[in-house]
ChimeraX commands (.cxc) that place a marker at each C-alpha (Angstrom):
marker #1 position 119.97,118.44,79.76 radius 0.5
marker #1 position 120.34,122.32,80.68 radius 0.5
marker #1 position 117.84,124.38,78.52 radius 0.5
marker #1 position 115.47,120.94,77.25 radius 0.5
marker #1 position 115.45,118.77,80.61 radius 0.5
marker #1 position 114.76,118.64,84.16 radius 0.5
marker #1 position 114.50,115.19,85.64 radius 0.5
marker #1 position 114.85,114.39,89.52 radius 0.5
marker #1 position 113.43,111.37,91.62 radius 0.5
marker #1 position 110.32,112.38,93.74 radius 0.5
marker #1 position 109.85,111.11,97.47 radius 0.5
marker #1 position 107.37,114.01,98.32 radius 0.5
marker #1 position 104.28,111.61,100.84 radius 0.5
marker #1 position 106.36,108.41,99.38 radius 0.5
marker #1 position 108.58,105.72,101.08 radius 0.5
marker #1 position 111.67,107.11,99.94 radius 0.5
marker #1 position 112.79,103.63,99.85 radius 0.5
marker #1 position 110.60,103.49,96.74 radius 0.5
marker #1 position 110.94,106.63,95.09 radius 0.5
marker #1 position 108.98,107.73,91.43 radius 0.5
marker #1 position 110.74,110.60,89.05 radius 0.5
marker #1 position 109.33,113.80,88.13 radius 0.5
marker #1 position 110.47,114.62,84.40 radius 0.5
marker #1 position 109.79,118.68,83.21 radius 0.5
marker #1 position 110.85,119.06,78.99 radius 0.5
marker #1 position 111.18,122.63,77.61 radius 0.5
marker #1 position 110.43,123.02,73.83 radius 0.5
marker #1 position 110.52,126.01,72.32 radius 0.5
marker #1 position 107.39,126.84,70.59 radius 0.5
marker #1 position 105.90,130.16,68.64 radius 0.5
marker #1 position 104.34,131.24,71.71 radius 0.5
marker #1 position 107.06,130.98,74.04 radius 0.5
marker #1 position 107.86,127.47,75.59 radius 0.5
marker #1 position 105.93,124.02,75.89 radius 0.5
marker #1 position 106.32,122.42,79.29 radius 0.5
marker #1 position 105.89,119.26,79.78 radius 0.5
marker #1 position 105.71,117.66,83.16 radius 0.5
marker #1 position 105.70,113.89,83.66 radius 0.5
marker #1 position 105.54,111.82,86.84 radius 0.5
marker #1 position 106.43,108.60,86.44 radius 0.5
marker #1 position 108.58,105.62,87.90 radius 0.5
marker #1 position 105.12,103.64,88.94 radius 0.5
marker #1 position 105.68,99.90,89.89 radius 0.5
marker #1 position 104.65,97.32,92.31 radius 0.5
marker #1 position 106.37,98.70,95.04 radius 0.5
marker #1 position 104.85,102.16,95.04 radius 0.5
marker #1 position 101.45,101.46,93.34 radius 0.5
marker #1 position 99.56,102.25,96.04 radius 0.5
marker #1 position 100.64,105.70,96.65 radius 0.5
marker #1 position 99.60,106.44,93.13 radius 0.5
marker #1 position 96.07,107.90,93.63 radius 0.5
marker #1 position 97.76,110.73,96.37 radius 0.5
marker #1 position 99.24,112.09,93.32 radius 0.5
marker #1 position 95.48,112.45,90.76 radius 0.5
marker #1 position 95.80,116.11,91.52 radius 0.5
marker #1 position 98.19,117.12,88.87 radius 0.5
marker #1 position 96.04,118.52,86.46 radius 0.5
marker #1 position 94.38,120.71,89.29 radius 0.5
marker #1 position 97.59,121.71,90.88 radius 0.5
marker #1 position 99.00,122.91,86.99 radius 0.5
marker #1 position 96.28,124.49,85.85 radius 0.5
marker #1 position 97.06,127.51,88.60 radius 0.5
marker #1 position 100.03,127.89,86.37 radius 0.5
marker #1 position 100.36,130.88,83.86 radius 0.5
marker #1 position 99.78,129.28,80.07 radius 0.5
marker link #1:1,2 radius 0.2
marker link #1:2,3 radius 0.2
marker link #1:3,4 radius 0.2
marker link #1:4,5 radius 0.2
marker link #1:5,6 radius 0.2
marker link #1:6,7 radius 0.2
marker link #1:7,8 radius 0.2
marker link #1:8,9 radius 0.2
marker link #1:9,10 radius 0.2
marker link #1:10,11 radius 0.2
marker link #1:11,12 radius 0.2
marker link #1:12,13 radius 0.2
marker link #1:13,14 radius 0.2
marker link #1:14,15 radius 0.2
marker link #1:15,16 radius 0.2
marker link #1:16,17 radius 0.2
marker link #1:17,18 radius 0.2
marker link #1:18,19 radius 0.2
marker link #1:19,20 radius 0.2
marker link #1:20,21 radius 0.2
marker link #1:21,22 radius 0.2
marker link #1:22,23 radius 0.2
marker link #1:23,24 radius 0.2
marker link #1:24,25 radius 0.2
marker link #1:25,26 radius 0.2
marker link #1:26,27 radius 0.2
marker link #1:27,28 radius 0.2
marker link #1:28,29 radius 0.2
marker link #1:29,30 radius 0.2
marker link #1:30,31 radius 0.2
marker link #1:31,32 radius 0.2
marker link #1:32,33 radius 0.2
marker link #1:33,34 radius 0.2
marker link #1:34,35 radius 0.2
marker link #1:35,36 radius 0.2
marker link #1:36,37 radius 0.2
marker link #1:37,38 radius 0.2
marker link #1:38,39 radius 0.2
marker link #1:39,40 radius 0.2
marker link #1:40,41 radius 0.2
marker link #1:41,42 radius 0.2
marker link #1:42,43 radius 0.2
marker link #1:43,44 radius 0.2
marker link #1:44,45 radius 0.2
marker link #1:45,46 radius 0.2
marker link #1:46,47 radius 0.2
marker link #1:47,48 radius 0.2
marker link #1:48,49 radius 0.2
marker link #1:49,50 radius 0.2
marker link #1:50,51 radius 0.2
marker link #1:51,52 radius 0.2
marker link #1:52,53 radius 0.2
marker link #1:53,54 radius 0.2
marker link #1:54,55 radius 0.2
marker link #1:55,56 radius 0.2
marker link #1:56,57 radius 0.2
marker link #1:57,58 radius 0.2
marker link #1:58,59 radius 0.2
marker link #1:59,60 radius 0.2
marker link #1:60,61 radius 0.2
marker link #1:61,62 radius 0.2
marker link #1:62,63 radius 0.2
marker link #1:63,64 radius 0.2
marker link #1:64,65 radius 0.2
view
């Protein structure tokens, strides 16, 4: 969805037989825009690549707000 959407599915350090998504939404807000990033997909076949990914919150906070 050009301009509200972004939504791909993620192999990055994953079998790619198994792959999660990565979802970005854009909302426009007073400020500016409201990005929301969401990585998802989880099941039983890629569970236990799960904690590889706990850095999220480290690796967005270098991100302008």
């Amino acid at each position: 969805e050009p301009g509200a959407r972004y939504a791909q599915t993620f192999t990055l350090a994953q079998d790619a037989d198994h792959p999660t998504t990565l979802t970005a939404t854009f909302e426009a807000v007073p400020e500016g825009t409201r990005v929301r990033v969401e990585h998802g997909g989880w099941d039983a076949s890629n569970a236990a690549r799960r904690a590889h990914f706990a850095d999220w919150p480290l690796i967005l906070s270098h991100l302008p707000k």
